[in-house]
N, C-alpha and C positions, 0 to 999 in steps of 0.2 A: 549465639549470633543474633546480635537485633534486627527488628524487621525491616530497617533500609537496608543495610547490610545482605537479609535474606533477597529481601525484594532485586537487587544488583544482582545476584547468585544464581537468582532464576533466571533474570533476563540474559544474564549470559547463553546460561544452556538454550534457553528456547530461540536464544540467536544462534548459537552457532551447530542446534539441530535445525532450523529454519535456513540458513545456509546450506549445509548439508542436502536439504533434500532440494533447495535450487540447485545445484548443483548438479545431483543425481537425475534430476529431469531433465535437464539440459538448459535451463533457461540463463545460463551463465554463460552460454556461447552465443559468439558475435552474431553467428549466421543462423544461430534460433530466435533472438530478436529481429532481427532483419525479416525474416521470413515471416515472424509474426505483423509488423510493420507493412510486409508486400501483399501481407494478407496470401499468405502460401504457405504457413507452418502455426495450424494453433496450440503449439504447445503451451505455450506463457496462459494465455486463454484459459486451456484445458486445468491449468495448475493455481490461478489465480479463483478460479470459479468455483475451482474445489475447497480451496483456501476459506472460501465466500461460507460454502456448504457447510463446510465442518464448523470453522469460527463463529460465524449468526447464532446458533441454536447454542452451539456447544458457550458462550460468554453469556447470555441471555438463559440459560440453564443453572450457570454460575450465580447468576443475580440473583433469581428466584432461592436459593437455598443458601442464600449469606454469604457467599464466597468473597463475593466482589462487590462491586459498588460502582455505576458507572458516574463519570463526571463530562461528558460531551461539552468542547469549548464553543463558546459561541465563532460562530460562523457570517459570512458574507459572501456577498456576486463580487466585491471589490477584491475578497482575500483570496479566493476562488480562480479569480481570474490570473493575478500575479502568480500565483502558484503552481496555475497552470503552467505560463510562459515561461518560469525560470526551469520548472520539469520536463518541460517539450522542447527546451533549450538546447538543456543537457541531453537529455535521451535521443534528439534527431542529431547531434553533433558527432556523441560518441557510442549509442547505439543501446546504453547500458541507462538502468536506472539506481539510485543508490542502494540498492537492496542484491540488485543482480552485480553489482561493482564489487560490492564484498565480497560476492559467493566467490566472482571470477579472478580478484585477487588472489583469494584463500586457493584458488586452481592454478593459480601461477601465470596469467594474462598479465602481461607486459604493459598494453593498453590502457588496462584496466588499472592500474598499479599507477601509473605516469597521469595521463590524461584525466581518467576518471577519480580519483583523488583528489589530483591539481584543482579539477573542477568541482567537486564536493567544498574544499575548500575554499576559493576563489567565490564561488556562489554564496557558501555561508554568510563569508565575510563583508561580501558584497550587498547582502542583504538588511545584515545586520547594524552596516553604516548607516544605509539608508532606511533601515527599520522607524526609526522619530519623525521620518517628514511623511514616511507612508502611511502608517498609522494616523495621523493626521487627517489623510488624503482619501486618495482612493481605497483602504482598505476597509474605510466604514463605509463603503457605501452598498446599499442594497443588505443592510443585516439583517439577517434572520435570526438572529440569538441562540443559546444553547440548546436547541433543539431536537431531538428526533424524529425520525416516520412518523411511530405510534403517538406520537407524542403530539405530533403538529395533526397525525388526523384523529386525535383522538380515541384512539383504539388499544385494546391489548398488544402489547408486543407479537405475540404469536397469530394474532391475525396477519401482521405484516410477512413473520420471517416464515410460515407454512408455504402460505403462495408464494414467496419471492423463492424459495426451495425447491419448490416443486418448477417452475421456470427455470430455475438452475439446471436441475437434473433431465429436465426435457431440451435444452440446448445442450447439454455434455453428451446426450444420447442422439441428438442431432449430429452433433459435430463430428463424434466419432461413425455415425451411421454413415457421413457424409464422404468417410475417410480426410478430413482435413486434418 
């Protein structure tokens, strides 16, 4: 197997085990985002953060020992912003974000399958019409270029991801202290 070939093979698995445990958290249900949104269920929160925890250290661990190789695209306040509104679009319209839309498909959401598709789609395409005047436009604006934390403050990687970890685990021990 060659290594695009292998590369596709992986990202399958680690999608549709990264589904899988959306799923088994619950964050593929309507009214576990909602709640996350009313600010009355931090589940999404609780599973996003860990998400944070494990992947920072555990990719940044990868680097250090040859594994990987990061390539960070350059960035913007112009790209940033669009990106925002077309994500906060969809997820206040239909509740789901494209990650949580797969999981709830793959659980057999109706919703999810119809609307959050249609919309996956509809957006893509929508964007990708107007990808050449944007690009143009507002999405150079405010660029920050291919940068990271450590990178823009000058520092080791693990000065960033220790404390930003340790912050982590004192809000998940909050949260749950808090019973949210």
């Amino acid at each position: 197997m060659n290594n695009d070939k292998k590369q596709l093979f992986l990202g399958l698995i680690f999608g549709v085990v990264f589904g899988f445990l959306l799923q088994k958290g619950g964050a593929t249900r309507y009214e576990v985002i909602l709640g996350q949104l009313l600010l009355t269920d931090f589940t999404v929160l609780k599973i996003m953060l860990t998400a944070v925890l494990v992947g920072m250290p555990g990719v940044y661990a990868m680097k250090e020992m040859g594994w990987v190789s990061l390539a960070p695209k350059s960035g913007s306040l112009g790209m940033n912003v669009i990106g925002g509104l077309i994500f906060g679009t969809g997820f206040a319209l239909l509740g789901y974000c494209p990650g949580t839309i797969v999981g709830a498909i793959g659980s057999g959401a109706l919703d999810a399958l119809t609307g959050g598709l249609a919309g996956i789609l509809l957006g893509s395409g929508l964007f990708a019409a107007w990808y050449p005047r944007l690009a143009k436009g507002i999405l150079q604006k405010g660029d920050f270029g291919a940068v990271t934390i450590p990178e823009a403050l000058k520092v080791n990687a693990w000065f960033v991801i220790v404390p930003v970890c340790t912050l982590i685990v004192a809000l998940l021990v909050w949260v749950e202290s808090a019973g949210l």
